[in-house]
N, C-alpha and C positions, 0 to 999 in steps of 0.2 A: 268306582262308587256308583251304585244304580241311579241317584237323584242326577250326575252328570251327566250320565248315559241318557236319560232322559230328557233333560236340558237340550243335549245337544239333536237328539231324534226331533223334540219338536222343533227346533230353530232351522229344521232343515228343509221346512216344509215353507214355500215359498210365499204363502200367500198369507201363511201366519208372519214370517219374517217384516212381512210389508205393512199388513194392519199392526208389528207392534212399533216400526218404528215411527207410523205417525202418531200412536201413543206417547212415546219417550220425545219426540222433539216438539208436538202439543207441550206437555207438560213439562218441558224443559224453559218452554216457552212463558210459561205460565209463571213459576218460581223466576225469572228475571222480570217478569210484569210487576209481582206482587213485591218484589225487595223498594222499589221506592214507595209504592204502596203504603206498605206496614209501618218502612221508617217514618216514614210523612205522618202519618196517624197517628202511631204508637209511640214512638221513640223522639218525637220533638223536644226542644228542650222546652219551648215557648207552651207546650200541652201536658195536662195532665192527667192521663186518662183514668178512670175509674172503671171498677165492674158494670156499672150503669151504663157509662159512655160505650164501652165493648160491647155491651146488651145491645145498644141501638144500633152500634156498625153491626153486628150482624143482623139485626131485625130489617135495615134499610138493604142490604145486599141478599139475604137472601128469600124473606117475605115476598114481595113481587114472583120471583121464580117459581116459591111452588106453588101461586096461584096461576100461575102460567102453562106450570109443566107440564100437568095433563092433558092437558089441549094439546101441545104439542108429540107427548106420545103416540097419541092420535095417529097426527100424521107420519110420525115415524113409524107406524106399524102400513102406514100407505105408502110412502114415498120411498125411492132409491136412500138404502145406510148409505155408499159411497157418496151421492149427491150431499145428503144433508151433512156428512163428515167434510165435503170438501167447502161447502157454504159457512160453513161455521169457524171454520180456520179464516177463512178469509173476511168473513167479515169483522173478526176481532184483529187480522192486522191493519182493518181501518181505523176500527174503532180506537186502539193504540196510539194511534198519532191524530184521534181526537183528544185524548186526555193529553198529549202534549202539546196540543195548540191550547188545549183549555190552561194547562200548568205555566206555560211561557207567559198567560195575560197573568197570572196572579191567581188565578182563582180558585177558591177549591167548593161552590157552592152548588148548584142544583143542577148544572149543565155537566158539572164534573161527578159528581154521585150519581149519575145515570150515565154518564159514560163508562164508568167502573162497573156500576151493576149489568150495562149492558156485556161485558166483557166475560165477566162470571157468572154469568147467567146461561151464555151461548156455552161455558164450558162447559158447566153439566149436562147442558142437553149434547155435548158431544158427546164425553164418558158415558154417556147411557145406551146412544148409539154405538161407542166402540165395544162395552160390553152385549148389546141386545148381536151384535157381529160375529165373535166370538165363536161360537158355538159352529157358524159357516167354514172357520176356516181351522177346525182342531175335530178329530173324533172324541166322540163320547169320554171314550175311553182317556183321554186326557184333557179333559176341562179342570179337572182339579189343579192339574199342573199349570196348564195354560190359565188360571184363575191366580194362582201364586207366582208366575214369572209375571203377567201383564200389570194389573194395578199397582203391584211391589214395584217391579221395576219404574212405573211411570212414576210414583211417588219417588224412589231415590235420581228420576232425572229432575224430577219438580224440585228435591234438594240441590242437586248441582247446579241446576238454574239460577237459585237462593244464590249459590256460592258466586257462580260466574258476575250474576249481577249485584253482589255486595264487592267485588273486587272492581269491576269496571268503575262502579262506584266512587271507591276509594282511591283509583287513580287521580280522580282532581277533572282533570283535561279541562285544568284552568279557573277554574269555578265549580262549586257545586251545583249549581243551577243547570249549565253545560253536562255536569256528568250524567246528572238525571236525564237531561236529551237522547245522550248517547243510550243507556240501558233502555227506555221506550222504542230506540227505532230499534236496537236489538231485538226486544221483546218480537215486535213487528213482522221483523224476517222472519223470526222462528215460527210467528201463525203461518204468514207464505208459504215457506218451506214446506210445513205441515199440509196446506192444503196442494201444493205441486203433490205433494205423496203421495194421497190417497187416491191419485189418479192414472197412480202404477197399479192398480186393483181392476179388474174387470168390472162395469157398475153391476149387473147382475148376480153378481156373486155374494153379495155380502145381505141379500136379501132384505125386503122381508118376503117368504114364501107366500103367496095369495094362490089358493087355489081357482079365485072367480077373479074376473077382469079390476083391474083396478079403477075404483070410485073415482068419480069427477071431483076433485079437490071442494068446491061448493056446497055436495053431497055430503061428503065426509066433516068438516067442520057442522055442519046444521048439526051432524048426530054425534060429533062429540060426547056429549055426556050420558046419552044411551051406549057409547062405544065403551066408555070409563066403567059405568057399572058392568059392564060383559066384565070387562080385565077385573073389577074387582071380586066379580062373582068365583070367577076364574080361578084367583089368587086363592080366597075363604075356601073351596075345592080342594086346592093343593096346599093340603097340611103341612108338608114339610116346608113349602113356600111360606105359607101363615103362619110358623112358627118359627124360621128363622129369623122373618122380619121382624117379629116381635123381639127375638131374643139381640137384635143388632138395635132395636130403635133403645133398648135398656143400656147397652153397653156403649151408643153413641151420647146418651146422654148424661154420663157420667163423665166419660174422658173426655165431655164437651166443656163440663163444668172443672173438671182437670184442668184445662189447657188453660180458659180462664184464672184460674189459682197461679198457676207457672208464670203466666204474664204480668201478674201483678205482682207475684213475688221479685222476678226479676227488677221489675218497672220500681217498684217500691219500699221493696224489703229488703233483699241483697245489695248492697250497696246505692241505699237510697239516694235520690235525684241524679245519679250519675248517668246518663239516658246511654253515652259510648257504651260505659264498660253493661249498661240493661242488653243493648242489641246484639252485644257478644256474647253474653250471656244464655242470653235467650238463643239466639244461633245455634249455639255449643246445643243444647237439650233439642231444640228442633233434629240437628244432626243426630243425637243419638237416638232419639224419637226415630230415626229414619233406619238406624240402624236395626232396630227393634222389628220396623217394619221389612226390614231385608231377611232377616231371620225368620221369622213370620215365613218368610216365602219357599224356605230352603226346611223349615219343621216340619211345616203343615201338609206336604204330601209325602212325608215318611212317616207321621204321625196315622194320618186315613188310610194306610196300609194297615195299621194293626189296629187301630176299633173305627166306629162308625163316623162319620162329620158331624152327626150331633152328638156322639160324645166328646168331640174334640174341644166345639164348641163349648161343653159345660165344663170342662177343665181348661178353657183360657179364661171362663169369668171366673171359676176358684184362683186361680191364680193370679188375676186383677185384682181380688180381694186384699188377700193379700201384701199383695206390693203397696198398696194404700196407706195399710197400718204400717209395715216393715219393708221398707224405710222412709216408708210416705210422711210418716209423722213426728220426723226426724228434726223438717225444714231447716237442713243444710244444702249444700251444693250439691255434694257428691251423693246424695239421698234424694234429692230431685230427679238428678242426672240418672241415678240407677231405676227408681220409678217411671222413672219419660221411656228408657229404654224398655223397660215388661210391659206398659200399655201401648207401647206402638207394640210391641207382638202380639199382646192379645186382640188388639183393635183390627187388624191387619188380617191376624187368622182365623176371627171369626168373618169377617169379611171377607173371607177367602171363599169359606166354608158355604156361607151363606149365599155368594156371588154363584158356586155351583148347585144347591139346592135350586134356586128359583131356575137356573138354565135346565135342570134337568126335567121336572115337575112344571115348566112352563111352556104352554105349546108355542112352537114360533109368531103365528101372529098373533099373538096377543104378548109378548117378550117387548115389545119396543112401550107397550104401553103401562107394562106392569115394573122395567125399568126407571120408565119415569116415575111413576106414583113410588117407587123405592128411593126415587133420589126426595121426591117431596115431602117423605119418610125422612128423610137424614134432614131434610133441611130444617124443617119446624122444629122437629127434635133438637137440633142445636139452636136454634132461637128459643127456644124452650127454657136449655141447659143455662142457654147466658141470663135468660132472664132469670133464673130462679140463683143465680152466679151473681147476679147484682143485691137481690134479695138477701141473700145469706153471707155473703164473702164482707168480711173488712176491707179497705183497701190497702191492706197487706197482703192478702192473701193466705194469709194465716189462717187455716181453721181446723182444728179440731172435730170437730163436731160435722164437716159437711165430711171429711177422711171416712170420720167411724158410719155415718149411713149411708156415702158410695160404699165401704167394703157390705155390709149390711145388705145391702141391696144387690151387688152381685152375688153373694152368695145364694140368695132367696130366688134370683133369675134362675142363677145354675143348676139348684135341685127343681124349679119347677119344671125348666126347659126340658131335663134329664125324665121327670117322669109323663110330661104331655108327650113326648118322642120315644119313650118306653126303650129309651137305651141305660145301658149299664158302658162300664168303663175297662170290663174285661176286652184281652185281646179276642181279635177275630178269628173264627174256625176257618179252617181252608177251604170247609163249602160256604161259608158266607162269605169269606174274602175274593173266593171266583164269582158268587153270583152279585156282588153290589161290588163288585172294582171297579176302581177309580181309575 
């Protein structure tokens, strides 16, 4: 099978091997941080959340970021990727066993919300660096693939994280208070771990490319936001970049406003106030959500052999359409479950798609800056999504009516995207498929 052949060519390349697995043990790290997390938040019996209440946990976690994030791209387009990958691991396994000194007194108020946000805040700005990386340690010629093994796979170890740490969980080890101990110093090692790793990497290697000496750190913050407009000018340039971001900031904020719906469904619909059987619930769909995204990884570069990435793109939001109405507006289990799984594929492989658009149409240095300003893209965009989730949702999460304008609305992306990218959906000729192979 050529996709295994492939698999296996790139895992053999050493320095891809190393940047993915501080991907996969970050984000392994990550899904055993966030299970007491979520439960704590979501799934209390003593809490009842609302679409509203969800609106503001993500308005307080992710807000601050991407007024942050630019600035920091910045420097990530100046400073050592390896350095700032191995500072960011690390300082989140301090930060880790800040939120368990803050949880041991009781608290969950202002000291504890900025310890969280501090936490996931430094993740993005690593994923932005693992992706701005990328490109250093794969040829051209296989970023599509290295674009669907790396965030796919770091989302299904972000899932086995979920798992590990709802099982350590549920051991007890005597109290629930202890078990939540135990999963935090876990979470901890895994940031360690993560940042021991990234210093199997040569620090030169992962770049950023500077053809003139590097700025005095002082310099470079003053012109910040002269630096920003370059990257954004950059970006409005690069069409295919300017259009994939739009066509992903459309698609994140539906499946944003999705996910919202699944949580309250769960929380509130499916077997109202039972918070046990919600978190199992909800687990079960995250998992298949995950598998959706594993698929995604294993379609999407058999898919870009036979038409172009922006048509792939416009037949995963037709087919998000879709899934919305049938079985989306079923609101059963197994109609959830089946919908969770086609938007983690679609969500996944235009994100795939999109992750190689901007690597390929974006010059290296300015990649660390234009990554950030995509993560700041995702981010408002899902505060966005919750907010307008709290506006429209019942707190059942029942609706009708927000189903029928997500599918509404991806379809209207898909043909527009399709005709600003001036692609069609026919397979590729074998002089187009030599001269834009992926």
């Amino acid at each position: 099978m050529r996709l295994l052949r492939d698999l296996t060519t790139l895992l053999r390349h050493r320095f891809f091997r190393r940047l993915f697995a501080v991907r996969l043990v970050s984000q392994f790290s990550d899904g055993v941080f966030q299970v007491a997390i979520a439960s704590y938040v979501l799934f209390s019996p003593e809490r009842q959340p609302s679409a509203t209440a969800i609106a503001v946990g993500f308005a307080v976690l992710l807000l601050p970021f991407s007024l942050l994030g630019p600035f920091c791209g910045v420097l990530l387009d100046r400073w050592s990727r390896r350095q700032t990958m191995v500072w960011c691991n690390a300082v989140r396994a301090v930060v880790v066993l800040l939120v368990l000194a803050v949880t041991r007194g009781g608290g969950e108020g202002p000291l504890f919300v900025l310890a969280v946000l501090a936490c996931l805040s430094v993740n993005r700005f690593l994923l932005a660096a693992l992706s701005a990386a990328l490109p250093h340690v794969v040829s051209n010629e296989r970023l599509v693939l290295a674009n669907a093994v790396t965030p796919t796979c770091g989302t299904l170890a972000y899932l086995v994280g979920l798992g590990v740490g709802s099982t350590v969980a549920a051991l007890g080890w005597g109290a629930p208070a202890t078990a939540e101990y135990v999963v935090l110093v876990l979470a901890s090692l895994g940031y360690a771990a993560g940042a021991l790793l990234v210093l199997r990497i040569p620090r030169p290697m992962l770049g950023p490319d500077l053809a003139a000496a590097h700025a005095e750190v002082a310099a470079t913050v003053r012109h910040v936001l002269h630096g920003l407009a370059d990257g954004a000018r950059h970006v409005v340039a690069c069409r295919p970049a300017a259009f994939g971001l739009a066509a992903i900031a459309v698609q994140r904020f539906f499946f944003t406003l999705c996910t919202v719906a699944i949580i309250l469904l769960y929380r509130n619909y499916f077997g109202a106030g039972d918070a046990a059987a919600g978190i199992a619930g909800l687990g079960t769909a995250v998992l298949v959500s995950g598998l959706g995204f594993g698929s995604a990884a294993l379609l999407t570069p058999i898919a870009v052999r036979r038409i172009r990435k922006e048509a792939w793109i416009a037949v995963l939001l037709l087919v998000g359409a879709v899934a919305v109405v049938v079985p989306g507006t079923f609101f059963t289990v197994p109609a959830v479950l089946v919908t969770a799984f086609v938007l983690g594929l679609c969500a996944q492989g235009v994100k795939i798609c999109v992750d190689t658009l901007v690597q390929e149409s974006v010059a290296d240095v300015y990649r660390g800056r234009v990554f950030s300003l995509y993560d700041v893209l995702f981010n408002v965009v899902v505060v966005l999504a919750a907010t307008c989730a709290a506006l429209t949702l019942p707190p059942t999460g029942r609706s009708y009516t927000v189903l029928a304008v997500t599918a509404v609305t991806y379809v209207a992306a898909a043909v527009g995207y399709a005709r600003l990218t001036g692609v069609g959906l026919r397979p590729r000729t074998p002089a187009s498929s030599e001269s834009t192979a992926d």
